[in-house]
C-alpha positions as CSV (number, residue, x, y, z in Angstrom):
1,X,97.1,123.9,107.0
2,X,100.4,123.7,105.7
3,X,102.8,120.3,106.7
4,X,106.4,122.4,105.6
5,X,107.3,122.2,109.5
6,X,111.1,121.0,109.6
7,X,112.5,119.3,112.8
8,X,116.2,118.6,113.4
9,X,115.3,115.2,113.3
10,X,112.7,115.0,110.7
11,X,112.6,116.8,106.6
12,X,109.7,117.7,105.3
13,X,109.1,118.8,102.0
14,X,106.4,118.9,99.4
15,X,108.4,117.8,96.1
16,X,104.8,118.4,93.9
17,X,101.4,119.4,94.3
18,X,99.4,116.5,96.2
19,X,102.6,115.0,98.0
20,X,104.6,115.2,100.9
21,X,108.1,113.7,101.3
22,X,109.3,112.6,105.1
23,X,112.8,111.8,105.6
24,X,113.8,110.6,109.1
25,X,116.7,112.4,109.6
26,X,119.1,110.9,112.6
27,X,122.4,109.5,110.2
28,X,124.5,108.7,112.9
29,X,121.9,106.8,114.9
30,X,121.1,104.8,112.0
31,X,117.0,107.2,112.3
32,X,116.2,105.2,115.1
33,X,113.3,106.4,117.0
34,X,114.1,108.6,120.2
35,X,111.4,109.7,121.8
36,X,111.3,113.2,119.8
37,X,111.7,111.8,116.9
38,X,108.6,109.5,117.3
39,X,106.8,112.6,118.5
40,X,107.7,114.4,115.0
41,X,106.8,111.6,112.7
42,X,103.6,111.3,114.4
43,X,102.9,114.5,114.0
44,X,103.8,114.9,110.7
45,X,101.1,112.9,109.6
46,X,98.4,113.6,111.9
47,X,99.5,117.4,109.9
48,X,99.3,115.3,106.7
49,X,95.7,114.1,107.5
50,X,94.3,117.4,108.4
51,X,96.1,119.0,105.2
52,X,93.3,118.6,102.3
53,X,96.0,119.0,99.6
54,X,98.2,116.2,100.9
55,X,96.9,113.2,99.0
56,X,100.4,110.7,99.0
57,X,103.0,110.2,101.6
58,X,106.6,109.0,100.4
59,X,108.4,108.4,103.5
60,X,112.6,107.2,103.5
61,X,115.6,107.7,105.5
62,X,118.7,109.9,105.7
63,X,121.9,107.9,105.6
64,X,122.4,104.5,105.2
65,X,119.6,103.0,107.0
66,X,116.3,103.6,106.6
67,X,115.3,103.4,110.5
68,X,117.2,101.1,113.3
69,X,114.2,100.9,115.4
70,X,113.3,102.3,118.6
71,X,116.6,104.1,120.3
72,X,118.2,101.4,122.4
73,X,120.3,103.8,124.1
74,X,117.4,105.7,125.3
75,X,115.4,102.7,125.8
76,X,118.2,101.5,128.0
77,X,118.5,104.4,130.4
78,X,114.7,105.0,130.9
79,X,113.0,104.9,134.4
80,X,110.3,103.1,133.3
81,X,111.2,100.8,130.2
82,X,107.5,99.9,129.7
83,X,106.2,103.6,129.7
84,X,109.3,104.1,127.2
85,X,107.9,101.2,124.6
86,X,103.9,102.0,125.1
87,X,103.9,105.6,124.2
88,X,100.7,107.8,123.6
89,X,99.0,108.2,121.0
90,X,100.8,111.6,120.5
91,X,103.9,109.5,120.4
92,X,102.7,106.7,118.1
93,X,103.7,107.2,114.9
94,X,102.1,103.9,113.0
95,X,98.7,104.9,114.5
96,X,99.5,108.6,113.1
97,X,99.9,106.6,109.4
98,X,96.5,104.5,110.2
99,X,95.0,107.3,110.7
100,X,96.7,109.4,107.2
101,X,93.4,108.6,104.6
102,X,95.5,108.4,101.3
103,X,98.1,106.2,100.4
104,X,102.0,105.8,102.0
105,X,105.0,105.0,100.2
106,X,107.8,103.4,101.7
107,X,111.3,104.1,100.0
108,X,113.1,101.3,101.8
109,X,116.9,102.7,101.3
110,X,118.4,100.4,104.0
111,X,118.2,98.8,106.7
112,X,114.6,98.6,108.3
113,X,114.8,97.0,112.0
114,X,112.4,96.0,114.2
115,X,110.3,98.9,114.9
116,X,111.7,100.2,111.2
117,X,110.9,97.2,110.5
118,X,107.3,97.7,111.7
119,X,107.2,101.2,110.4
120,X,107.6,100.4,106.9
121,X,105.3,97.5,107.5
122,X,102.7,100.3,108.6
123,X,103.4,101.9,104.7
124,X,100.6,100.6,102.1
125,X,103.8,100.2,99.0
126,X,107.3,99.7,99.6
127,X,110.1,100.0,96.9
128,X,113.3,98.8,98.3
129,X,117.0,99.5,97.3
130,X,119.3,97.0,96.1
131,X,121.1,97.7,99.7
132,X,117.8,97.7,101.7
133,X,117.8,94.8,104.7
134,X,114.9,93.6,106.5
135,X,115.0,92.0,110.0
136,X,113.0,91.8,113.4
137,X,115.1,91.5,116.2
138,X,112.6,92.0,118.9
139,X,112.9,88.6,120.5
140,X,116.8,89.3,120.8
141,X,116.1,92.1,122.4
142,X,113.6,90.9,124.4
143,X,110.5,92.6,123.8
144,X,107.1,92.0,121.6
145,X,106.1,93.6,118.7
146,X,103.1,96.7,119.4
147,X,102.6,98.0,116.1
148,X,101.9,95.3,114.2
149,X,104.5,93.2,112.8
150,X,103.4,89.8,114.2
151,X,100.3,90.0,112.4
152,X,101.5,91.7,109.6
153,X,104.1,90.2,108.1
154,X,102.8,86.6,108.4
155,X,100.0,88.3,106.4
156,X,102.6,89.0,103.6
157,X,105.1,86.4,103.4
158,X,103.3,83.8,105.2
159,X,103.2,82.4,108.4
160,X,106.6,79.9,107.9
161,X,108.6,82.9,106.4
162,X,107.3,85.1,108.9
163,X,108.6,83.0,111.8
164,X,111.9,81.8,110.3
165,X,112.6,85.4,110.7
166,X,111.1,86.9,113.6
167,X,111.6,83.6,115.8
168,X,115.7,83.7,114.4
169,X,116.3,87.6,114.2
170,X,117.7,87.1,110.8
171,X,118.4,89.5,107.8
172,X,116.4,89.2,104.9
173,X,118.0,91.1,101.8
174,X,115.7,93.4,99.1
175,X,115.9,90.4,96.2
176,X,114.4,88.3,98.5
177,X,112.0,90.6,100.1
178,X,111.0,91.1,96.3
179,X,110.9,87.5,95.6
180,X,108.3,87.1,98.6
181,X,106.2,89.9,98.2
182,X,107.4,91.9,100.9
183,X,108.2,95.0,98.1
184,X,106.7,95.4,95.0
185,X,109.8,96.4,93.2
186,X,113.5,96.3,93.9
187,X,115.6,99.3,92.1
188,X,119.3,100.4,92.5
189,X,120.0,102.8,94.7
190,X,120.2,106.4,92.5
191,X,116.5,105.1,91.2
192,X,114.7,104.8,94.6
193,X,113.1,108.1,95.3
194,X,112.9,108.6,91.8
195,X,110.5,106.1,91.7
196,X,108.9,106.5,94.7
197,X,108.3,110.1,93.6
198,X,107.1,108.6,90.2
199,X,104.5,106.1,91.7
200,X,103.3,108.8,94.1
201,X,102.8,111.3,90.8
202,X,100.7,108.4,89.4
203,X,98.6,108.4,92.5
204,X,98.2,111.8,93.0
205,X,96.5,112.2,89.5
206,X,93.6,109.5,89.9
207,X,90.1,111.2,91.3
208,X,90.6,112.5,94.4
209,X,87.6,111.1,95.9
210,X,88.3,107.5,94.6
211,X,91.9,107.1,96.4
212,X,91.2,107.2,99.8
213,X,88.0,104.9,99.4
214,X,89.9,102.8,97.7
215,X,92.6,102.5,100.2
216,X,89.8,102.3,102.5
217,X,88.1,99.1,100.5
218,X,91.0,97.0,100.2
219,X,91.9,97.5,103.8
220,X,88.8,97.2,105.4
221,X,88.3,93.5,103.2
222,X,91.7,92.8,104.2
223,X,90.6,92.4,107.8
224,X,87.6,89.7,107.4
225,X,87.2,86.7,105.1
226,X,87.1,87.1,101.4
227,X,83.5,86.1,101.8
228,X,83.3,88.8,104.3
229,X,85.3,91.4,101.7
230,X,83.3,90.4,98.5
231,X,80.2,91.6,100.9
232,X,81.5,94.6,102.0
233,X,82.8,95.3,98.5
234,X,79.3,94.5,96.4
235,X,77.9,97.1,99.3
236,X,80.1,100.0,99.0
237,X,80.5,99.5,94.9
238,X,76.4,100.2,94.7
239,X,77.0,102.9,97.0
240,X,79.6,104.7,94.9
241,X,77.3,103.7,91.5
242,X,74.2,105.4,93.1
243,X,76.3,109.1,92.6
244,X,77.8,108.5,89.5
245,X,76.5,110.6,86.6
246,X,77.0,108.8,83.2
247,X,78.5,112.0,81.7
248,X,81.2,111.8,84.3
249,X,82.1,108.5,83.3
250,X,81.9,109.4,79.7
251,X,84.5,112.4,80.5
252,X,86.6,110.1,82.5
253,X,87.1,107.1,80.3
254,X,88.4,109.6,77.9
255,X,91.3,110.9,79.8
256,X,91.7,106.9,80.6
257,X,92.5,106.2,77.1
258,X,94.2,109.4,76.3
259,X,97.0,108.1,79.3
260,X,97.1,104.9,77.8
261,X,98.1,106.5,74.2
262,X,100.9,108.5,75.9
263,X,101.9,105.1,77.8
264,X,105.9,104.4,77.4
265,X,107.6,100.7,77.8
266,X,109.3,101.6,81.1
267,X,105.6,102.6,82.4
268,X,104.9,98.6,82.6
């Protein structure tokens, strides 16, 4: 099943084997999320996660935001406001990237906003641009998070940081996103999809079995105790061992060391 399915609002392209790149594509309304365009991203990925071949998601934004958040303007002249924020699940795009198996990148190249905010929260990497704001303005606007970000983030930065901005409505810039873990790197502008592209290629290349139960592990530990993750991990780790063939390991380990040979400083 084939993902190539362009909206006006939403590119999609395949820029190698194994990986899809999404670009919300609304520049004038800094991507925020209209109805349609919620619709599109959500099914992009549900497309994504019936597409065997897909194995990475890179997603970014046109312009100089990466995503506003829900459309206000819309928002404002719904009938029924509530019906407007709840949508369905065909409409829920951060349920459609729970649901994608392998991993999501988020290329972070400006401003992410309350529900952007939450959608690149919903990503399992983000690399940020030097010009890439964070901030979480839903108690300004006077609404509650639903996908996520008040468990989330506190997750992340911890639960001071996490308040200090979501109880304020305050920007936090990429250095200090970096600084507290929010992204794992911070690159100028020019170097973001780049790199995004890069770490997806890196991901795309492990076994394809191992990178969605791997995703799965760490997520599914994520959500007990560590006593409760080291349990679940001992338990899936013999499962995994009982189907390995030591000749497959043997094979393995050699292409392990042959990547390590061709390993270049910048690769650290």
């Amino acid at each position: 099943m084939s993902v190539e399915i362009d909206t006006p609002l939403l590119r999609v392209e395949r820029p190698f084997a194994g990986c899809v790149l999404l670009t919300l594509d609304r520049p004038t309304a800094r991507n925020a999320l209209s109805r349609a365009l919620r619709l599109a991203l959500a099914g992009a990925f549900r497309r994504c996660q019936d597409d065997p071949e897909v194995r990475v998601v890179v997603l970014t934004g046109a312009g100089a935001a990466f995503c506003a958040g829900l459309d206000l303007k819309e928002l404002g002249a719904a009938a029924e406001v509530s019906a407007s924020i709840m949508q369905p699940e065909a409409e829920d795009p951060v349920l459609a990237m729970e649901r994608f198996d392998g991993p999501i990148i988020g290329a972070i190249n400006g401003a992410a906003v309350t529900g952007g905010f939450e959608l690149a929260l919903a990503c399992d990497v983000l690399i940020a641009s030097t010009q890439a704001v964070f901030a979480d303005t839903h108690a300004r606007v006077g609404v509650l998070p639903g996908w996520g970000l008040s468990q989330k983030l506190p997750r992340m930065i911890g639960p001071g940081r996490a308040k200090s901005l979501s109880l304020t409505g305050n920007f936090l810039d990429a250095r200090r996103a970096g600084d507290w873990g929010l992204v794992s790197e911070v690159v100028d502008p020019g170097q973001l999809l780049p790199r995004a592209l890069q770490l997806a290629a890196d991901m795309a290349s492990v076994l394809p079995e191992a990178l969605p139960a791997y995703k799965r592990l760490i997520d599914d530990g994520l959500r007990g105790s560590l006593a409760e993750g080291l349990h679940l991990e001992k338990q899936r780790s013999a499962e995994w061992a009982a189907q390995l063939a030591a000749a497959d390991i043997e094979q393995r380990r050699d292409a392990v060391m042959a990547r390590g040979r061709q390993r270049k400083p910048e690769d650290y």
